[in-house]
C-alpha positions as CSV (number, residue, x, y, z in Angstrom):
1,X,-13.8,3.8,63.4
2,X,-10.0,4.7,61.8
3,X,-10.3,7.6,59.2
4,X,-9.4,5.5,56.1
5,X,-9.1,8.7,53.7
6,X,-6.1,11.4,54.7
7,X,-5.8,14.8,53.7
8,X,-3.0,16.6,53.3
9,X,-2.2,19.8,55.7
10,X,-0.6,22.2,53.5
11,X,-0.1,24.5,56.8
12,X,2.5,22.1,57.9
13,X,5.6,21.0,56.2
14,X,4.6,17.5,57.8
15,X,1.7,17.6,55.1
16,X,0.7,14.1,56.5
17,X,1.7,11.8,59.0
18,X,0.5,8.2,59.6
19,X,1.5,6.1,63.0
20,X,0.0,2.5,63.9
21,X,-1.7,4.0,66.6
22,X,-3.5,6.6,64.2
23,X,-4.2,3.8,61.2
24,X,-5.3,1.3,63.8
25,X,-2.9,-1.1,62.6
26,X,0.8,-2.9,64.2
27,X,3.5,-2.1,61.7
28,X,3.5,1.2,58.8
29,X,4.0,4.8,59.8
30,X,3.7,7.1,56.7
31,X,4.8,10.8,56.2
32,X,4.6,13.2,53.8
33,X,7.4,16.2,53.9
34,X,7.5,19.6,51.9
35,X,10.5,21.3,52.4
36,X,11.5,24.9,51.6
37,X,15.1,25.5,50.1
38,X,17.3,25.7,52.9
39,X,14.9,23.9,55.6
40,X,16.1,20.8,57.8
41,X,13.9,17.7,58.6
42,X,15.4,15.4,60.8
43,X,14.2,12.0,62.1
44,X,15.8,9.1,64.2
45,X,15.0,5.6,63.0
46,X,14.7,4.4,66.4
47,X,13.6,0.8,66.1
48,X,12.1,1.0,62.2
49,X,13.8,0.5,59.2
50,X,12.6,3.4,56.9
51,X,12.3,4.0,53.4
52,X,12.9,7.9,51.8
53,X,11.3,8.3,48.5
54,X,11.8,11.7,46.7
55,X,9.0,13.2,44.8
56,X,10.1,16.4,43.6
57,X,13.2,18.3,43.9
58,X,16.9,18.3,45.0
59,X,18.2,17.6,48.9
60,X,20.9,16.2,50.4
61,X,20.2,13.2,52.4
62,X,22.3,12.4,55.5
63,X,22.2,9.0,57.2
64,X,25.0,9.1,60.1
65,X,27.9,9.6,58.3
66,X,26.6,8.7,54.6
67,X,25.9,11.5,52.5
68,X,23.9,11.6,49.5
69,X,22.1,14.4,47.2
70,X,19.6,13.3,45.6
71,X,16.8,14.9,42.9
72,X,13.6,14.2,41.0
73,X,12.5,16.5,38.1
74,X,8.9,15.0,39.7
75,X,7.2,11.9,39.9
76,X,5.7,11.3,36.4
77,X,9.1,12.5,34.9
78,X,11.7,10.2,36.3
79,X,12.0,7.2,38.8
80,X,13.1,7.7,42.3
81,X,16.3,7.3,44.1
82,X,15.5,5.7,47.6
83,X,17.6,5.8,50.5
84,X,16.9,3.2,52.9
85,X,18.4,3.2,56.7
86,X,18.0,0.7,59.4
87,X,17.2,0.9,62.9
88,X,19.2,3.2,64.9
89,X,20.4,5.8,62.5
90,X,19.5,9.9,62.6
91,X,18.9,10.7,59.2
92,X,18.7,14.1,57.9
93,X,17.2,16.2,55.1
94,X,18.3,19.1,53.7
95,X,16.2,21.0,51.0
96,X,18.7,22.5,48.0
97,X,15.6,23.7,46.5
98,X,12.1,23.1,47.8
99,X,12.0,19.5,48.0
100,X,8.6,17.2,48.7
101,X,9.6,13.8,49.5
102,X,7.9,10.3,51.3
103,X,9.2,8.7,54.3
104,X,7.8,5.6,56.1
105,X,8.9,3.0,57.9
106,X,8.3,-0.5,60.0
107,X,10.0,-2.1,63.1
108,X,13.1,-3.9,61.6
109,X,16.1,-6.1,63.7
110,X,18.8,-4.1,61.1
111,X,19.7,-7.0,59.1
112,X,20.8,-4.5,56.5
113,X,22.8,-1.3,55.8
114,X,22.6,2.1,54.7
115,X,22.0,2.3,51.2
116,X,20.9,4.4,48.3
117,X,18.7,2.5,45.5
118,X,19.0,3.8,42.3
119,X,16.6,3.3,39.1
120,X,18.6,0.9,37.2
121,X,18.3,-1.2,40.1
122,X,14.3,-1.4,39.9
123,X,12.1,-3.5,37.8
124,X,9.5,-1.9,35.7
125,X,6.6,-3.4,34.2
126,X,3.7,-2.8,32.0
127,X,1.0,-5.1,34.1
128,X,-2.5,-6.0,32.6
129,X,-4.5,-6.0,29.8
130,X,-7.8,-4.1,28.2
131,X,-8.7,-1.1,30.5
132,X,-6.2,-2.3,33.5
133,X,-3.4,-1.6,31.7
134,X,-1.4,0.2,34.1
135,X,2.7,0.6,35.0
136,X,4.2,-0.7,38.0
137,X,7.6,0.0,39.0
138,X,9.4,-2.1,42.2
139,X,11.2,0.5,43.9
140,X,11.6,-1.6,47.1
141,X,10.4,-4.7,46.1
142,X,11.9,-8.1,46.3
143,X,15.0,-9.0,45.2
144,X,15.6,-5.7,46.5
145,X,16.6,-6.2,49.9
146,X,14.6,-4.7,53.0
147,X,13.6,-6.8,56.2
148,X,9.4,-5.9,55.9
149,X,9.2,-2.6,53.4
150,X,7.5,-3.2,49.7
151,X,7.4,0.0,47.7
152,X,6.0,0.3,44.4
153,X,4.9,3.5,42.3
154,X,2.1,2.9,40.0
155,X,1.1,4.9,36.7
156,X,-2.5,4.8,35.5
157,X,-3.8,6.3,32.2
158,X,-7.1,8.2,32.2
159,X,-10.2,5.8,31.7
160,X,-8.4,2.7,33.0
161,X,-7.9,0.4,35.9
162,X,-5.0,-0.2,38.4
163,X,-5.5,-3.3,40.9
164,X,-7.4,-5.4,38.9
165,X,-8.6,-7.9,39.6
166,X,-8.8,-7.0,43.0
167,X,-6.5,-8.6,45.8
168,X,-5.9,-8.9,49.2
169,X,-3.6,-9.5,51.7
170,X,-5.0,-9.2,54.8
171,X,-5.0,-13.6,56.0
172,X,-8.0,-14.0,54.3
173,X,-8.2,-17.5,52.2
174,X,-4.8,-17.5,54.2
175,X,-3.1,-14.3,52.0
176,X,-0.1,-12.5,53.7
177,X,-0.8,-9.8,56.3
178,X,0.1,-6.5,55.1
179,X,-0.8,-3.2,55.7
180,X,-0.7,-0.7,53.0
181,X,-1.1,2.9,51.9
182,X,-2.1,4.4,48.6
183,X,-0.5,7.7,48.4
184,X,-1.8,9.6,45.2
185,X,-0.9,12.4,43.2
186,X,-3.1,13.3,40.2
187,X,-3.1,15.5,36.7
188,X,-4.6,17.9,36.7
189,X,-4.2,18.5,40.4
190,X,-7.4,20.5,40.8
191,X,-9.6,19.1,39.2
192,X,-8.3,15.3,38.4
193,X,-9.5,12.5,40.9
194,X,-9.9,9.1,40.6
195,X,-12.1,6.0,42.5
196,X,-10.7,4.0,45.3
197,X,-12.1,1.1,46.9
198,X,-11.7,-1.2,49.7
199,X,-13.9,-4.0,50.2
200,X,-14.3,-7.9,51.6
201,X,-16.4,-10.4,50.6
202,X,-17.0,-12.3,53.7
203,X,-18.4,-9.5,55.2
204,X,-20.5,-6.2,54.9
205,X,-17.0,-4.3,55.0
206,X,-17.7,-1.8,51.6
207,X,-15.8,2.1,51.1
208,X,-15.4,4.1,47.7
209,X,-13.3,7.5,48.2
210,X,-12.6,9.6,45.6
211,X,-9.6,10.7,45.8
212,X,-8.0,14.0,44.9
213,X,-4.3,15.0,44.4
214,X,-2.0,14.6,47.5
215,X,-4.4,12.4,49.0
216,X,-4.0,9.2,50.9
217,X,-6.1,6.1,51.4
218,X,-5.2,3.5,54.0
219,X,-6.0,-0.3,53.2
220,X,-6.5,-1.9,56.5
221,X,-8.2,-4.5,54.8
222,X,-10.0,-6.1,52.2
223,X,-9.8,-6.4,48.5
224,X,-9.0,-3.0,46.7
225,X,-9.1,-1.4,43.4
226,X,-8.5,2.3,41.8
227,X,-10.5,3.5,38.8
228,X,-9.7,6.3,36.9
229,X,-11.9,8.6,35.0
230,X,-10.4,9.9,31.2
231,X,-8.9,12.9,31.3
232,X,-7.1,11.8,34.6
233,X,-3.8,10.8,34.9
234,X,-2.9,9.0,38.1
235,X,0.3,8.5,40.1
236,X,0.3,6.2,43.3
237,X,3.0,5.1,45.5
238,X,2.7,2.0,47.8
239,X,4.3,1.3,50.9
240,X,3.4,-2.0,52.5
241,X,4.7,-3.8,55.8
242,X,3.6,-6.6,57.3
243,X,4.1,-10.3,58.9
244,X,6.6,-11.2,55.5
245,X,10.2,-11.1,55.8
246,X,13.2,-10.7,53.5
247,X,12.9,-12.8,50.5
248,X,9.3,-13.7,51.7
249,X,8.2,-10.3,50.9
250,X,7.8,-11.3,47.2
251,X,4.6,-13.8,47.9
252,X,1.8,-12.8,45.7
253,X,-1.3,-11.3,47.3
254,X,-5.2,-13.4,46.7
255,X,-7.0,-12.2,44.0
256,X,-10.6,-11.9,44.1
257,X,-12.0,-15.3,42.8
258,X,-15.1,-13.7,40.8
259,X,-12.7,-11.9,39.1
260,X,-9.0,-13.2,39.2
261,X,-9.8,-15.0,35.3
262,X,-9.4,-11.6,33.5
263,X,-5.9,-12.2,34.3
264,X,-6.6,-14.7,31.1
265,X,-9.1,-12.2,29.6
266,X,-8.9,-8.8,29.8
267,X,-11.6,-8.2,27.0
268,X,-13.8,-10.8,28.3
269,X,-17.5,-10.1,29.0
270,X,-17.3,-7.1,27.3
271,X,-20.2,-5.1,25.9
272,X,-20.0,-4.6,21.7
273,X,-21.7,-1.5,20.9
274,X,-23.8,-0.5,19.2
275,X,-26.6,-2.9,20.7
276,X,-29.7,-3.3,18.7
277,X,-29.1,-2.6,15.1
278,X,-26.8,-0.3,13.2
């Protein structure tokens, strides 16, 4: 069986690095790059469109003969600039100061061009209700164009609920095929965590990690969900690939049917305490 939960490997500047071949899947590779200030990464698209999100830091991004510099105070102070490239261009990194950044990617035809996405351009949300309140900003997401990348980052308070009620999107009750990883970074760093799970309900298919900062869970497939204990604040970014295309990338997942009504309730169910008297 695929190792579902990745560690980061802080004695490599590649901290992580996730093919098809290693996640047992047909279309997301995955990386995770910390950079020291003056330090070069450099990667040919070859046939993948890819998507560079910064997580902290300042760098100058090449792609061919496009130039950008981009920064990020860090990913719970400010929204991302994103450079996207398309098959078939030699893109370049080059750390200013020490720079941390995401890079993944998916085979693509190169229907579109270079292009840097800035933060006015993304939609933000506040999604959910009660405890699953939770903030989900499309960094790559439809209308944003990109021939099979989705990229989201997700903020979740301490003692509350992101991905609920669970979905899927893995053909079952005929949801989209996508693959997906949850890359997470958590404060505090040592000691915060949170509770991710994958699980279908046609099958015995069942796994809970919990998930420490810098960590990454893959969702091959399934319904998922992330819990987060008080105290805990949680930072995820999502980059999915799959069978949808261009403007087809904005189809909904399925939503767990014993749960998907708390869309309408949030509070519903709930316990009032205290029970049994005063």
């Amino acid at each position: 069986m695929k190792e579902h939960l990745i560690k980061p490997n802080h004695d490599s500047e590649i901290l992580m690095n996730v093919t098809p071949e290693s996640a047992g899947w047909n279309y997301l590779s995955f990386k995770v790059v910390a950079l020291k200030a003056g330090e070069k990464y450099e990667q040919a698209t070859g046939g993948d469109e890819i998507a560079l999100v910064p997580l902290q830091g300042q760098a100058t991004l090449t792609a061919n003969e496009a130039q950008f510099e981009v920064s990020r105070q860090g990913y719970f102070e400010e929204p991302p600039h994103i450079l996207y490239a398309p098959p078939g261009t030699a893109v370049t990194v080059t750390a200013i100061t020490p720079f941390e950044f995401a890079v993944g990617g998916a085979p693509a035809e190169g229907k579109y061009p270079i292009r840097l996405f800035r933060p006015d351009e993304m939609k933000q949300e506040v999604r959910g209700g009660g405890v699953a309140v939770r903030q989900v900003n499309h960094v790559l997401a439809y209308p944003l164009p990109a021939e099979r990348l989705i990229l989201f980052e997700v903020y979740v308070p301490g003692g509350g609920y992101s991905g609920w009620p669970p979905h899927c999107h893995d053909r079952f009750a005929d949801s989209p095929y996508l693959e997906e990883v949850y890359y997470y970074r958590i404060d505090p760093e040592k000691s915060g965590y949170c509770l991710h799970r994958n699980y279908r309900v046609d099958t015995d298919f069942d796994e809970v990690f919990t998930i420490q900062d810098g960590e990454c869970v893959l969702v091959t497939q399934g319904f998922h969900q992330v819990a987060v204990p008080p105290g805990s604040q949680v930072y995820f970014l999502n980059y999915l690939a799959g069978e949808l295309l261009d403007e087809d990338r904005g189809t909904p997942p399925y939503d767990d049917p014993d749960w998907g009504w708390m869309k309408e309730d949030y509070d519903g169910n709930k316990l009032a305490l205290p029970l049994f008297g005063k």
